[in-house]
N, C-alpha and C positions, 0 to 999 in steps of 0.2 A: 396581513402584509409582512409581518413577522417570520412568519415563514416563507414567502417567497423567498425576502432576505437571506434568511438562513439557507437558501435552497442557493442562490445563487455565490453568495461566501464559499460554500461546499464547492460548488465547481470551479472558483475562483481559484480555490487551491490546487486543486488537480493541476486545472491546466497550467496557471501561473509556474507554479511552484514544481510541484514532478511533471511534469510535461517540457517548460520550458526552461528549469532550473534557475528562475528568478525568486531567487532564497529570501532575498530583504522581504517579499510581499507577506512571509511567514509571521515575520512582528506584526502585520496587522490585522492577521486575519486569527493569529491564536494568542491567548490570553498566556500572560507570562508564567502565571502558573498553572499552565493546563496538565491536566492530569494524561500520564498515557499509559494504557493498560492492556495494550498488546504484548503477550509476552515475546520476552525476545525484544522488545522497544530501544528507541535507541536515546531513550529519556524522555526526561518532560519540556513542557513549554517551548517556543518555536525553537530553541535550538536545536531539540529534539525532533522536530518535524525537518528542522534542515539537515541535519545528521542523517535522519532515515531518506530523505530525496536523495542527498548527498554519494551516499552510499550505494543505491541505485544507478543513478545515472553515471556511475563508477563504473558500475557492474556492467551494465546495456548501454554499448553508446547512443542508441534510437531507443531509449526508456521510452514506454508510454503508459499510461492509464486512460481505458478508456470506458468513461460511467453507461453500463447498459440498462440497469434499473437503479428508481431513484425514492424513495420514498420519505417526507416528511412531515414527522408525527410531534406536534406541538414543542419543543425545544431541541428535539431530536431529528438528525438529517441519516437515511440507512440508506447504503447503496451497495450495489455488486457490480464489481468491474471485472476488465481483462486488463493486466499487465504483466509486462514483459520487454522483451526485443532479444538483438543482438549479443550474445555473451561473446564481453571484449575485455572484462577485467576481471580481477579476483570477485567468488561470491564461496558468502564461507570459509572463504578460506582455502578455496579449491582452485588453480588456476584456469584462466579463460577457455573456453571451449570453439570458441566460433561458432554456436548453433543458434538459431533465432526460438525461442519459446515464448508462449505467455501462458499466464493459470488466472484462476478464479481468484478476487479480491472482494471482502468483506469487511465496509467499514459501519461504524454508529459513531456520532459526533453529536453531543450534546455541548449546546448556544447556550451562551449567559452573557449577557450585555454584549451582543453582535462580535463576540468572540469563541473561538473555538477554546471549552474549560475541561472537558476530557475526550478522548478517543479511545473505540475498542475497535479492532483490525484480526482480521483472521486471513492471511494469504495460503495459498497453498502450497508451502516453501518443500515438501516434501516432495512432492508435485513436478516443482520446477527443476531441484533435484534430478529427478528419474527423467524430466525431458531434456536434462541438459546430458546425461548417461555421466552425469558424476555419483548416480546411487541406483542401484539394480533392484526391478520390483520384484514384489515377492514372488516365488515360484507357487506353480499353483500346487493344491494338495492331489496326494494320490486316492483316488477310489478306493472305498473298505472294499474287500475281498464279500461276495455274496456268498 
């Protein structure tokens, strides 16, 4: 039962939270001292979680997350999403582009008393980057001479 729980908390936050930018739901779903270990984070414990929705839903006015696989392994919830939308405000640092993008999201969320106590996040900010054409992919190499 444990993990269903844990299973459905996870999506609670997606949706709640970065999907509909109901920040307050963050205090309840992650533990005050959670630990976050995506670099690049935008700290710890829910303020840290609302900071990083925060920031988002800044950037994309249609911010979405959307969980395509889901896996939970005993106090651990892993999933890989698509997120993205609209770029309609500053990301990086770079200003708005107007192009709609989304990339590959990689989260692991380890439960401790039906609380979120750390997160590791792998986006593919480099990604979003080059489909926003705020950064040019690499050129390809030239053939060695035979």
């Amino acid at each position: 039962m444990a993990n269903q729980d844990n299973e459905k908390r996870y999506r609670r936050l997606i949706e709640e939270v970065f999907n509909q930018g109901r920040m307050e739901v963050a205090d309840e779903l992650v533990a005050p001292n959670a630990v976050e270990r995506q670099r690049g984070g935008a700290g710890d414990g829910p303020e840290g979680v609302k900071r990083t929705a925060s920031i988002l839903r800044s950037a994309f006015r249609d911010f979405s997350l959307t969980i395509e696989d889901l896996v939970v392994d005993g106090d651990k919830v892993w999933a890989r999403q698509r997120g993205g939308g609209t770029n309609t405000g500053s990301f990086f640092g770079h200003p708005p582009t107007g192009k709609t993008a989304y990339i590959e999201v990689f989260d692991v969320v380890r439960f401790e008393d039906g609380r979120i106590a750390e997160h590791w996040g792998v986006p593919d900010q480099l990604g979003m980057l080059m489909a926003l054409g705020l950064v040019a992919p690499p050129g390809r190499p030239t053939p060695a001479a035979v």
